[in-house]
Every structure is written in C-alpha cells, then in structure tokens.
KERO-70362 format. One record per residue (C-alpha): residue number from 1; x, y, z. Coordinates in pm, 1 decimal. Layout:
<recs>
REC   num         c1         c2         c3
REC   NUM          X          Y          Z
...
</recs>
This chain:
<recs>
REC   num         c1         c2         c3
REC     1     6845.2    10470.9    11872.9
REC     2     6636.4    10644.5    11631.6
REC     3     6744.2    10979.7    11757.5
REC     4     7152.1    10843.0    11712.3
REC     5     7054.0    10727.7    11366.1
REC     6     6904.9    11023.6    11223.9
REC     7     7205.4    11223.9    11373.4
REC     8     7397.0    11022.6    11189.3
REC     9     7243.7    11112.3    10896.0
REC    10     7268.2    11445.2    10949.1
REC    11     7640.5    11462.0    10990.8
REC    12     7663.4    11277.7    10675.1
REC    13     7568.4    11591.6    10492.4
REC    14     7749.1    11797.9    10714.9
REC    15     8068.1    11645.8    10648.4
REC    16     7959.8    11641.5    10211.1
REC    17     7920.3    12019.9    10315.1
REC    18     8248.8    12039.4    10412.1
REC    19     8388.1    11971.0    10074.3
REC    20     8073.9    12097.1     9849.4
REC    21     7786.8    12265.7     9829.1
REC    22     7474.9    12031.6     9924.4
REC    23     7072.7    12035.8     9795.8
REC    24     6870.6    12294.9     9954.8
REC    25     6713.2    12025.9    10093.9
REC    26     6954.8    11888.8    10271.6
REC    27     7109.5    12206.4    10347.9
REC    28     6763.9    12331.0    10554.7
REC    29     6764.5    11984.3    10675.0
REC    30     7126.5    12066.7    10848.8
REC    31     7065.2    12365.5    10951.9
REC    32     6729.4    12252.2    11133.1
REC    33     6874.1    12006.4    11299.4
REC    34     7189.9    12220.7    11437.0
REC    35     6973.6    12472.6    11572.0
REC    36     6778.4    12197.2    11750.9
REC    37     7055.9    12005.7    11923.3
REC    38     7372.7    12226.0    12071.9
REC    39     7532.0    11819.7    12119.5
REC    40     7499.8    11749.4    11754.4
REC    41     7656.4    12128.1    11628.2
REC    42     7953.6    12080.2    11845.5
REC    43     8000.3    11735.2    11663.4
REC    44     7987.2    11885.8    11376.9
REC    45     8237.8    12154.3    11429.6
REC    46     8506.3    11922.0    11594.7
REC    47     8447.8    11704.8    11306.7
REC    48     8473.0    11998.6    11085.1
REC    49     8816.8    12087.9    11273.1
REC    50     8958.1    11788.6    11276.2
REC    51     8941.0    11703.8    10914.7
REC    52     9062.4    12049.0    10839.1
REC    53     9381.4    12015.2    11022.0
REC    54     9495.8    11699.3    11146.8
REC    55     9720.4    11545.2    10878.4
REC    56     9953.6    11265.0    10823.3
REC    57    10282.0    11245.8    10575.2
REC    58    10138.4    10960.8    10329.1
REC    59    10334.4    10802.0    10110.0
REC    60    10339.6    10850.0     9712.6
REC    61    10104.9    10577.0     9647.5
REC    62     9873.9    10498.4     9938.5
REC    63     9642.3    10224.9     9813.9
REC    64     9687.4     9871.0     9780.5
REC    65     9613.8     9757.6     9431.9
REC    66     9650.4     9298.2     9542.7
REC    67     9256.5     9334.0     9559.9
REC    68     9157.0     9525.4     9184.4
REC    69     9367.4     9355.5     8991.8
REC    70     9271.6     9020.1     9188.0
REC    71     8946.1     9128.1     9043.8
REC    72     9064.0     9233.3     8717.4
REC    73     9204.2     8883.5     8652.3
REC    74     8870.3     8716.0     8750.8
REC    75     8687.7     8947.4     8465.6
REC    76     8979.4     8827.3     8224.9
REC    77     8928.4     8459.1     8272.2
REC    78     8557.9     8526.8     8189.0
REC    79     8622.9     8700.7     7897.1
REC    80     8845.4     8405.8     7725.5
REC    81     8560.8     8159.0     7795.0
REC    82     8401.2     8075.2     7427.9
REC    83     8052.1     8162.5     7358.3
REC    84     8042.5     8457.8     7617.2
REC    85     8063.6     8832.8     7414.2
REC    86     8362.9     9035.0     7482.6
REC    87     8400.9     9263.4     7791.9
REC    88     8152.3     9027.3     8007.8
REC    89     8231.1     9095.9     8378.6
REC    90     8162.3     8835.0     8641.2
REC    91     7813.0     8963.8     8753.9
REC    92     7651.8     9051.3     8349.4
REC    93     7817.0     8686.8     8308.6
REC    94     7589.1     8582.4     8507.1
REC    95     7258.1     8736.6     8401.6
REC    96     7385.8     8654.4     8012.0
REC    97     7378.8     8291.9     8126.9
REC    98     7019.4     8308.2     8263.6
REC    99     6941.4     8464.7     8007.5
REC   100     7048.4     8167.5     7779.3
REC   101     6893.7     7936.6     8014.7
REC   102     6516.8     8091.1     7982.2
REC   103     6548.2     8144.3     7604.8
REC   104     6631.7     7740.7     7612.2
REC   105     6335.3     7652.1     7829.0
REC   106     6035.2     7897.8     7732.8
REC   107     6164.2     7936.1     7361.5
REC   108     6116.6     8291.6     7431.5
REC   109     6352.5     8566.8     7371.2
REC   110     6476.9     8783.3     7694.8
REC   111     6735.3     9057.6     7655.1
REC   112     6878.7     9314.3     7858.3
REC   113     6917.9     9676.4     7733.8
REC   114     7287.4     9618.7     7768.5
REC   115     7282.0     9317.0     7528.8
REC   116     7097.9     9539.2     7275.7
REC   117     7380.3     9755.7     7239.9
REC   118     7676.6     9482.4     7239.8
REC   119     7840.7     9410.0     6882.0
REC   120     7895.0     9029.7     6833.1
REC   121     8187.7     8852.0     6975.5
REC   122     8484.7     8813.4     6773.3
REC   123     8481.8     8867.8     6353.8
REC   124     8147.7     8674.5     6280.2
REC   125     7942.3     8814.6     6043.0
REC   126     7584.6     8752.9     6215.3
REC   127     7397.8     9059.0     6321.0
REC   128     7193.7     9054.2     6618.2
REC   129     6799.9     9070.4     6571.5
REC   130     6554.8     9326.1     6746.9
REC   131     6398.7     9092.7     7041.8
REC   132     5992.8     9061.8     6990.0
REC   133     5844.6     9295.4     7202.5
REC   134     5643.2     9025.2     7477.4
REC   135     5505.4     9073.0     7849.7
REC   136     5822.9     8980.5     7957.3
REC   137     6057.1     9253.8     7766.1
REC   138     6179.5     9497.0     7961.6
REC   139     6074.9     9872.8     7783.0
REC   140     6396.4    10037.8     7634.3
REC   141     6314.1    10359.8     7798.3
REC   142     6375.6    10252.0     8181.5
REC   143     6557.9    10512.0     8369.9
REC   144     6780.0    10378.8     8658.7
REC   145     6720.7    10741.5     8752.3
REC   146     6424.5    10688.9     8936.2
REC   147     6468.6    10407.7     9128.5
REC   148     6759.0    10614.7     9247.3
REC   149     6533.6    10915.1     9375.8
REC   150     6349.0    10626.8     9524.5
REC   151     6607.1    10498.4     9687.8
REC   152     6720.7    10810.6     9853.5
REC   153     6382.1    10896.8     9960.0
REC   154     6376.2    10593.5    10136.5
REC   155     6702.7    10652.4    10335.7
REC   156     6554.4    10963.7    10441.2
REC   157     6297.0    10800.9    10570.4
REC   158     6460.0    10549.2    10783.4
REC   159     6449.3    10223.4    10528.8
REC   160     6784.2    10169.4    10391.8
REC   161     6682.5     9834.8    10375.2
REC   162     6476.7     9844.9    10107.3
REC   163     6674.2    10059.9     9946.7
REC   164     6971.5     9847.3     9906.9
REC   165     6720.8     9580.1     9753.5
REC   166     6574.1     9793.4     9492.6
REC   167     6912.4     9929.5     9407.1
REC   168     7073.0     9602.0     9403.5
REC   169     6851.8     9431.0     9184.9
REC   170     6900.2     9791.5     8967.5
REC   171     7274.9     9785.0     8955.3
REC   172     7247.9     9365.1     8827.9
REC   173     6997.3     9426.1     8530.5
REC   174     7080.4     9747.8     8386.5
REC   175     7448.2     9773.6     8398.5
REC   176     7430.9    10027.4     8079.0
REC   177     7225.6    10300.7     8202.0
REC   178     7384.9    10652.7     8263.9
REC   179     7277.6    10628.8     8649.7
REC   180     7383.3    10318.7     8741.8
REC   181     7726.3    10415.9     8876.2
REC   182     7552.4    10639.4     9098.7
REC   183     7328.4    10401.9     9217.7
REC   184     7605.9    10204.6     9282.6
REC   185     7784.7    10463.5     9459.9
REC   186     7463.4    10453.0     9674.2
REC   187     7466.3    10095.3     9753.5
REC   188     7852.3    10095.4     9830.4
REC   189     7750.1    10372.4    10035.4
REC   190     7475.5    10174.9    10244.4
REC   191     7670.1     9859.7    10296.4
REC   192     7964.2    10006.6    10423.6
REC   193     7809.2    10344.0    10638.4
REC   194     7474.6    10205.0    10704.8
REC   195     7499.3     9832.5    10705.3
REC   196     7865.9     9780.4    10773.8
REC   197     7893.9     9462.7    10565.3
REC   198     8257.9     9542.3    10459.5
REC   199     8312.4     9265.7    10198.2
REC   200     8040.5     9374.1    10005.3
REC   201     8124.5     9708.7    10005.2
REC   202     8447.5     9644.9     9888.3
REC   203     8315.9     9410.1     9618.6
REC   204     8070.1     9722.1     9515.7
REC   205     8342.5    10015.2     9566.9
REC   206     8575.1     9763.2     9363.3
REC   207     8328.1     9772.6     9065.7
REC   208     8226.7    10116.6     9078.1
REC   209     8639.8    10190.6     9011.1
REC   210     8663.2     9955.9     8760.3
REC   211     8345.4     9988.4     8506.2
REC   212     8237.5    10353.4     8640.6
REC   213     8568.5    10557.4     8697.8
REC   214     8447.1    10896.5     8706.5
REC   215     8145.1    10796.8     8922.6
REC   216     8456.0    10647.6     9124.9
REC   217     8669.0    10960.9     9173.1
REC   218     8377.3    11247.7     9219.5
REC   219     8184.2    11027.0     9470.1
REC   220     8330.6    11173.0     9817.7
REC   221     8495.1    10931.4    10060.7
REC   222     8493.7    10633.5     9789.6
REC   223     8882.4    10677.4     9728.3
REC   224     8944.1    10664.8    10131.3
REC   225     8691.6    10398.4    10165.7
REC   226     8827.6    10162.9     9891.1
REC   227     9176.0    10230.5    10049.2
REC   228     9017.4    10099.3    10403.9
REC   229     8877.7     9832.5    10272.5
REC   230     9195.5     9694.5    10070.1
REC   231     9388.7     9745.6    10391.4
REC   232     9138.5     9568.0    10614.6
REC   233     9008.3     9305.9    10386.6
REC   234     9329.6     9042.1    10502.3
REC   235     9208.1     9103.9    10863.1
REC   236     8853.3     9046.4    10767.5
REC   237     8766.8     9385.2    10861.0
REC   238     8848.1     9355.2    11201.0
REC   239     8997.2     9708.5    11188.9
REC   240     8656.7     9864.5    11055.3
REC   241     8477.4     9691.4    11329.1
REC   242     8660.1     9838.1    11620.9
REC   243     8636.0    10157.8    11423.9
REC   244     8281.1    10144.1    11385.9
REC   245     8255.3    10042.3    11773.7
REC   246     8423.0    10328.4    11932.2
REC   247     8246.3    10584.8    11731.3
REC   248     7936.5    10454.3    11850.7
REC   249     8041.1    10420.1    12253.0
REC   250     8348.4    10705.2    12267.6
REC   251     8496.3    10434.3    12502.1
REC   252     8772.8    10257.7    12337.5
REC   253     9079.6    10417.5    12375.1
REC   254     9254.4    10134.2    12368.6
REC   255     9146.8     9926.6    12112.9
REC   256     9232.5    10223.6    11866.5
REC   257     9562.5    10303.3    12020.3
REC   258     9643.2     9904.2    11926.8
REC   259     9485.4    10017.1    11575.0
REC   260     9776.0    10276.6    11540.1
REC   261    10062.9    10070.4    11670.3
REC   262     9988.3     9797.6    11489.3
REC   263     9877.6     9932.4    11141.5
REC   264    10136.6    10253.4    11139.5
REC   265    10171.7    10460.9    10810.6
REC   266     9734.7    10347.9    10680.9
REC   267     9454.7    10532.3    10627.8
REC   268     9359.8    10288.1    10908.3
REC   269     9609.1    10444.1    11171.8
REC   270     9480.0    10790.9    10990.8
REC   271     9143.0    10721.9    11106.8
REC   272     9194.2    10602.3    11457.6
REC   273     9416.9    10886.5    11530.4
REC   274     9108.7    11166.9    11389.9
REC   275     8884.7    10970.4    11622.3
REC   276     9046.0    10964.9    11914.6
REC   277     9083.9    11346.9    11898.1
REC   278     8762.3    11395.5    11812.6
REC   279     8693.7    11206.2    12175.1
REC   280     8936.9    11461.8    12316.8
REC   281     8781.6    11797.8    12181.7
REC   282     8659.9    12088.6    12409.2
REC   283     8388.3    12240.3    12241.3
REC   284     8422.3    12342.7    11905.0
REC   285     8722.5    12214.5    11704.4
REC   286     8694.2    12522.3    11449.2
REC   287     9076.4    12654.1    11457.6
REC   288     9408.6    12511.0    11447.2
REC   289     9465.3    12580.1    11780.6
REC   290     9182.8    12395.6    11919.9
REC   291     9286.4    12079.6    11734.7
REC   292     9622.7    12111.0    11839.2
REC   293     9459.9    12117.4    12195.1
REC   294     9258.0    11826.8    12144.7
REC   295     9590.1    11622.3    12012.4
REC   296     9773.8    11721.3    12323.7
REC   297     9532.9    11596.8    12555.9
REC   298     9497.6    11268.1    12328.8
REC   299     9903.2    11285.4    12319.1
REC   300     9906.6    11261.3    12726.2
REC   301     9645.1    10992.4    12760.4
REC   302     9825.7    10761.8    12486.7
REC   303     9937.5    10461.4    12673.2
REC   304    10123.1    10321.1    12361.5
REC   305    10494.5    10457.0    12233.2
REC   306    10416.3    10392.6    11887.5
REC   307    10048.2    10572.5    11903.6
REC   308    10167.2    10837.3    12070.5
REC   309    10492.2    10885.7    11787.8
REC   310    10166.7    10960.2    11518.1
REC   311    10031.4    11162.0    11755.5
REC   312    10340.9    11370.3    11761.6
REC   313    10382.6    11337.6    11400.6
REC   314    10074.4    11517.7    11325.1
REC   315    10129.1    11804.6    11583.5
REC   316    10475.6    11883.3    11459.9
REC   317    10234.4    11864.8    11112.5
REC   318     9989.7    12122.4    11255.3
REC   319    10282.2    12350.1    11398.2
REC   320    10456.9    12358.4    11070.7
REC   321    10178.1    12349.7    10831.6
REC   322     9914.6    12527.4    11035.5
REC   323    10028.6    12748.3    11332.1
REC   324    10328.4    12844.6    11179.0
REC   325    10570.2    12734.7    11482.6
REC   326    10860.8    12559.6    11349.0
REC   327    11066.7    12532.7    11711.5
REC   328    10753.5    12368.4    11837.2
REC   329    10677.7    12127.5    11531.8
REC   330    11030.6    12051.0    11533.9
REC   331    11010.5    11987.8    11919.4
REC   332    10719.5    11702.8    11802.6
REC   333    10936.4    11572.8    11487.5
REC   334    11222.8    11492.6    11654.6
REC   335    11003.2    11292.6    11932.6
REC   336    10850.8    11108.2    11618.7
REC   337    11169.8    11053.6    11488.8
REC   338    11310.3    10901.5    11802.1
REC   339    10996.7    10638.2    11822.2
REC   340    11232.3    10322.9    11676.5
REC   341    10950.2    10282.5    11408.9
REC   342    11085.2    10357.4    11075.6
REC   343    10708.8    10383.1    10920.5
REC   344    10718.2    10719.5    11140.4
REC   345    11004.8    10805.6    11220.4
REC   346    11101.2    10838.7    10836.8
REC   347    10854.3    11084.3    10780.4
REC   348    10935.2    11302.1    11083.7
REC   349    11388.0    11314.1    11000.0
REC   350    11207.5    11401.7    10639.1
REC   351    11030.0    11728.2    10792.2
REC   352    11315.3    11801.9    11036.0
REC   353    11574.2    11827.1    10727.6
REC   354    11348.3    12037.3    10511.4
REC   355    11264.2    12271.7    10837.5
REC   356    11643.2    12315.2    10914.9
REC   357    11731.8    12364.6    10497.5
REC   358    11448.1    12636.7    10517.9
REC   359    11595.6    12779.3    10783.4
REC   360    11899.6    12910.6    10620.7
</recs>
C-alpha cells in the first residue's frame, strides 16, 4: 500500500511536469523513481499520451456556476447583518464572532492580522485602536509561508494528515496573508487527491475561486477539479467515487462505461473515457498513434452505444486533429453522429460539415 501510495505521489509530479517545469527536487525525485520501476514509467508515458491527445468537443462554457453563486449569496446575507464589517465571508464571520465572544468574557483584546487592516464598517467616524500587545496576541510578522513548507514536507513524508490540520487551522486564522491561497490550494489539493472527501474540497476549491482568483487559475487541475465537483456534487459524488475506484483496481469497465452514458458531454464522461484508455494501452502511450490504438481496443470492448459514440467522437478527434486522416475521422464522426444522443451527436454533424467545407 505504501509502495501504491508513494507511486502515486510520484505521478503527481509527473503529470505537473507535463504542463511545467517542476523543483529540482522533485524533478530527481521523478527521475529516481522511473529508473527504479519500468511499471511506474510506462504509467507515466500512457498517462503522458493520453492527456496529450485524447480530446473531447466541449461546449463554450463548461462549468456549472448553481454552486458559486449559491455560495456567493450565503457571503451576501452575512454581509447585510448589522454590527459585522463589510466583506465578512462565512468562515472570518465566524472567527470575528469568537473573537467578540472572548473580548466579552476575559475583557481582553484578541485580533486577527486581518482585522488590523479592515477600515470600519459603514461612514462612522471611530478609528480602530492598536490591540495591547499580551501573551495571547498573535505577532504581526507570522508568515503562512512556513507552515506551508511544513506542510509539504510532511506530504513527502507520508503524513498528509497532519498536514491538512496545520493548514486548516492556517487558512481559518490568517485569511490576509500573501500565502494563504496557496495553502489553500494545498488543502483543496489533499481533500480531494489524497483524502477524497469531495464536499470539502469543493467547499475549499469554491473559496480559493472566490477570495484568491489568481491562486485559482495558475494552480493546475483546480479549474477541472472545481468543474467535477459542481457536476458531481447533486449526485453526492457518486461519480468521483467510482472514478477513484477503478483507478485504484483497473477493473471496472463497466461502472465507467455507465459514467459516460449517463453523464454525456462532462468533464465527468471526459474523465472516464481517458481512464478507460489508459486501461487499454500497450506500452507506452507517447504518439498519436498509440492512443488511437488504445481507443480502438477500448472502442471494441464498449458494451454501451452511447459510450462507445464518445469513444468514436474522440477518434474521429485524433484523426482530424492529430493524424491528419480526414476519411478516417470522418468514418468515426458520422458513427458519433448516428448514436441518437444529441449531446454527441451534435458535436460530431459539427466536425463532419467543417471537414466537407474544408474540403472544397
């Protein structure tokens, strides 16, 4: 388990790799470990080849919005309550409260860093005091910073579990500091790759968007993982689960051909169709033709008409786009288009019309 774990791991960075130069650390890390284990470096390169060429037609805007403004509302209603300063969101609502509480009971003032910096609510003229320095005062040169190198160094070695909790308790009290929407990157991170506890990684991936947007959109994956999420969150995650499943026992054909019928046209569909072609690879995915290879043979064991319409989707995708073969990819499109589901067979008539008006 340990050995599956730290593989894990190790593909992790691989995939970053794909996309971005990694630390030398982790880059002499990878390359140990694919020298070691001829398994784990033909992983790599079908995952490598599969994310490389296997692509869906998406639609203009792929991401259901019901659950950030859902959350955006929530953060409104706080906001409008008297006596709480402006821009409060639900979890610094919270600590502000507690915070009110212990000044009440100890007669001792408590702040936040974040506090510090916040004008008053609304057009009084009362200024806020500097807090007496006590035991109990948190110094105003705390770096989130390096409970975040702590953090990591404890996922590298093998305790993400006390790494969510110091980065947890982190993200809560210093909302303010310039490395907390990393660190909360890292926690979103842990509960969905590590942990799998889907709601709250949504809740986290949900914030980071909202109060840390460039964190947001330069953290790889969080885009396609918030996207999951929103999708999967009115099936309580159910999707995710079988996801997570038949990556871990390569057995479940099934289970994600139902994935693809029955979610058609989602990242969802997206990712059981790059998994189930990753099952399918022969050594190395590293071309176009190898992938194409590996779709076929997923193609011919597909046991369900709609699964098997994506799967020809995405080769007449790869012929087109890839091998440049445009009597085979429109051999595939028109097989797409014939499937009787509109969320794919749209897409395919789409690619047959611009193949023939490129034609002339």
């Amino acid at each position: 388990m340990f050995r599956r774990w730290l593989n894990e791991r190790v593909i992790r960075i691989a995939v970053v790799s794909f996309y971005e130069p990694v630390s030398p650390r982790e880059g002499q890390r990878l390359d140990r470990a694919v020298r070691r284990d001829p398994e784990l470096r033909r992983e790599i390169a079908v995952l490598r080849g599969v994310r490389e060429h296997v692509r869906l037609e998406t639609p203009e805007l792929d991401m259901d919005l019901t659950a950030a403004v859902r959350v955006r509302l929530a953060e409104a209603r706080l906001e409008a309550e008297p006596g709480r300063p402006a821009g409060l969101t639900r979890w610094r609502a919270a600590a502000y409260g507690i915070m009110l509480t212990a000044a009440a009971a100890a007669v001792l003032i408590v702040t936040v860093p974040a506090f510090r910096q916040m004008p008053p609510s609304g057009g009084s003229s009362q200024t806020l005091t500097q807090p007496v320095r006590t035991a109990m005062t948190e110094p105003q040169d705390f770096q989130v910073g390096g409970i975040l190198a702590q953090a990591c160094r404890l996922v590298d070695e093998g305790d993400p579990a006390q790494a969510r909790r110091l980065l947890t308790d982190v993200v809560a009290r210093y909302p303010e500091d310039p490395a907390a929407g990393d660190a909360l990157a890292l926690l979103a991170d842990l509960e969905f790759s590590e942990f799998h506890r889907f709601d709250k990684a949504e809740e986290y991936y949900e914030l980071l968007r909202m109060r840390y947007p460039d964190v947001f959109m330069k953290t790889r994956d969080a885009v396609d993982r918030y996207t999951l999420l929103a999708e999967a969150a009115p099936m309580h995650y159910e999707p995710l689960y079988t996801l997570v499943n038949a990556r871990k026992t390569g057995e479940s054909m099934t289970a994600l051909e139902r994935l693809m019928a029955r979610y058609p046209d989602t990242r969802i569909a997206q990712e059981a169709l790059r998994t189930l072609t990753a099952f399918h690879a022969e050594g190395p995915a590293s071309s176009p033709a190898d992938v194409a290879s590996a779709l076929q043979r997923a193609r011919a064991r597909c046991a369900d008409p709609l699964a098997a319409a994506q799967f020809d989707l995405a080769l007449g995708n790869l012929y087109r786009d890839r091998l440049n073969d445009p009597e085979r990819a429109s051999r595939y499109f028109n097989a797409a288009a014939a499937c009787g589901q509109e969320y794919v067979a749209r897409p395919a008539r789409e690619a047959l019309a611009s193949l023939q008006y490129g034609s002339r």
